[in-house]
N, C-alpha and C positions, 0 to 999 in steps of 0.2 A: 398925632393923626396916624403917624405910620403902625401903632403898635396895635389898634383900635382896627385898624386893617388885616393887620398881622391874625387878629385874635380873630377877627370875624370868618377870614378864611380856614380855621384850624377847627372853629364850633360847627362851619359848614362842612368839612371834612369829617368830621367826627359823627355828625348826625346822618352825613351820607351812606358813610358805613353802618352806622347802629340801622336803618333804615332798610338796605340792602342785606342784612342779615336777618330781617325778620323775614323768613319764606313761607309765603301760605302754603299750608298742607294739604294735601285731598283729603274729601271728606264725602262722606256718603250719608244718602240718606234713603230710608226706605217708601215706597211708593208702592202698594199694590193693586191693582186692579179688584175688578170685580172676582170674587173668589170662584175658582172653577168649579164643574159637579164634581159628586160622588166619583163617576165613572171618569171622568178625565184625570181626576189626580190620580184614581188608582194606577190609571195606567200612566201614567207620569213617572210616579212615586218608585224609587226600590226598595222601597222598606215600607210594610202599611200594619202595625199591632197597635194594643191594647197595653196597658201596663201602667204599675205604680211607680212613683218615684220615690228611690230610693235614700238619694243624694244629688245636690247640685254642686259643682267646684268652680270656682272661678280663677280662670286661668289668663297668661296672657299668650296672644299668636305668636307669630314669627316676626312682625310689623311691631309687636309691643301694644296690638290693641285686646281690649280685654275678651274675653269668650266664656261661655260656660257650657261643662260639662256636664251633661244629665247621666244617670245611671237611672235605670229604667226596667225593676221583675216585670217579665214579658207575662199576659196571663193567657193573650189568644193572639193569631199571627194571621194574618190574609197575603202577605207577600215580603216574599225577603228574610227575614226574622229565623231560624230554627234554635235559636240560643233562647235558654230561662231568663238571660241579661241581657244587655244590650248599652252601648254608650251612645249617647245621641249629643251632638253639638249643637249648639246655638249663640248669640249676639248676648250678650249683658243688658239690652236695651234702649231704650234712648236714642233712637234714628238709625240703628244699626239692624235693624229686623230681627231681633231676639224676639224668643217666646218666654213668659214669664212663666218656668216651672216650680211649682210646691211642692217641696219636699210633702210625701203622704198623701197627696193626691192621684186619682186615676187621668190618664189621658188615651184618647186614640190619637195615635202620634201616624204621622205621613212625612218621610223622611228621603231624600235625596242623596247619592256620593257627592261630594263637594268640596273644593280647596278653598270656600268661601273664609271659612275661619282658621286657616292655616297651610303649611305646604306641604301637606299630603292630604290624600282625601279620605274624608271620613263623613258616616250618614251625619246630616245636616238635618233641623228643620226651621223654618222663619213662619212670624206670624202674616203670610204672606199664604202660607200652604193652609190646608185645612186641618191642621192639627189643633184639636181642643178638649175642654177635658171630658171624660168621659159620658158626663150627668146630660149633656147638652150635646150631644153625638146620636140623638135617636134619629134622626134620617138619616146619616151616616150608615149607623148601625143596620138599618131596613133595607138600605140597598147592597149591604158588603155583606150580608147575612151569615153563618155564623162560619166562628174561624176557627183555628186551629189550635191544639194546645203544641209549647214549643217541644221539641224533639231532644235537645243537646242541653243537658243541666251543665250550668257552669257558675261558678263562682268569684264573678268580676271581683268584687272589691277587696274577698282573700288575695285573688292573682296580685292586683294593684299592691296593694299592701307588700306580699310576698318581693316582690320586683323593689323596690325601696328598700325592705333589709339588704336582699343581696348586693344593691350600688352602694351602701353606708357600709357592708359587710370586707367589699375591696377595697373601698378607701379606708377604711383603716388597716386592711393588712398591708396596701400600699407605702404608708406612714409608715409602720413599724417596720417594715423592709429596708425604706430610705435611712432610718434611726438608725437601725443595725448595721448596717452598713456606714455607716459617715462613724460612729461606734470603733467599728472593724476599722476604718482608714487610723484613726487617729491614737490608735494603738503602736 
């Protein structure tokens, strides 16, 4: 009888813990209202162009939730924008208020500064704002009338690129330092 006690209190201990360690995590979900006009978002908005997509990446935050990056040739710009490129953030989807961007497609994008997907701020947009893809922006279009071509050619996905050789470029000279040296000691 004593051991059947014994056992009962140790499977209760045991479950109390497993129990206690499972911690609900916050979780979000998206809800939007009725979508605002033309003129309210613009002025909402810090960023209001036109443009195709060039690339999506999927990344994670600083939280370890997912996000995606858009890169975006700017083709006409109504506010914010003077860059030929642009990155624009967004949710992965799935109660997270991502926009679901295609590679090759055009969009008029409406974009925000935002720590929403990460800890610095960067333009944001959710499917919450008015951003959609181009073909289906003619009232859009009629009321922002026409915009501008970008001013500053720039070459995002070289720079990207470029900036990743040069962090692969000092970790290995790093290496070869360390080598040399433990080399050099054991001489």
């Amino acid at each position: 009888m004593r051991k059947k006690i014994i056992l009962t209190m140790l499977l209760s201990v045991f479950f109390s813990l497993i129990s206690m360690s499972i911690v609900p995590t916050t979780s979000y979900a998206c809800s939007c209202v009725e979508p605002p006009s033309v003129e309210d978002e613009l002025e909402r908005s810090q960023a209001v162009f036109s443009g195709k997509v060039l690339e999506v990446k999927e990344q994670k935050d600083f939280r370890g939730y997912m996000k995606k990056r858009v890169l975006i040739e700017v083709a006409e710009t109504w506010k914010g924008v003077s860059e030929s490129q642009v990155f624009i953030t967004t949710g992965s989807g799935g109660g997270d208020c991502g926009y679901e961007f295609q590679v090759g497609q055009e969009y008029l994008v409406y974009a925000t500064e935002s720590t929403m997907y990460g800890n610095q701020a960067e333009l944001v947009t959710i499917i919450c704002d008015r951003t959609t893809e181009l073909g289906a922006a003619q009232e859009d279009l009629a009321v922002l009338g026409k915009g501008k071509e970008p001013t500053v050619q720039v070459d995002l996905e070289v720079e990207e690129s470029n900036l990743m050789m040069w962090v692969i470029a000092n970790i290995i000279l790093v290496i070869v330092i360390f080598l040399a040296w433990r080399w050099y000691k054991k001489r």
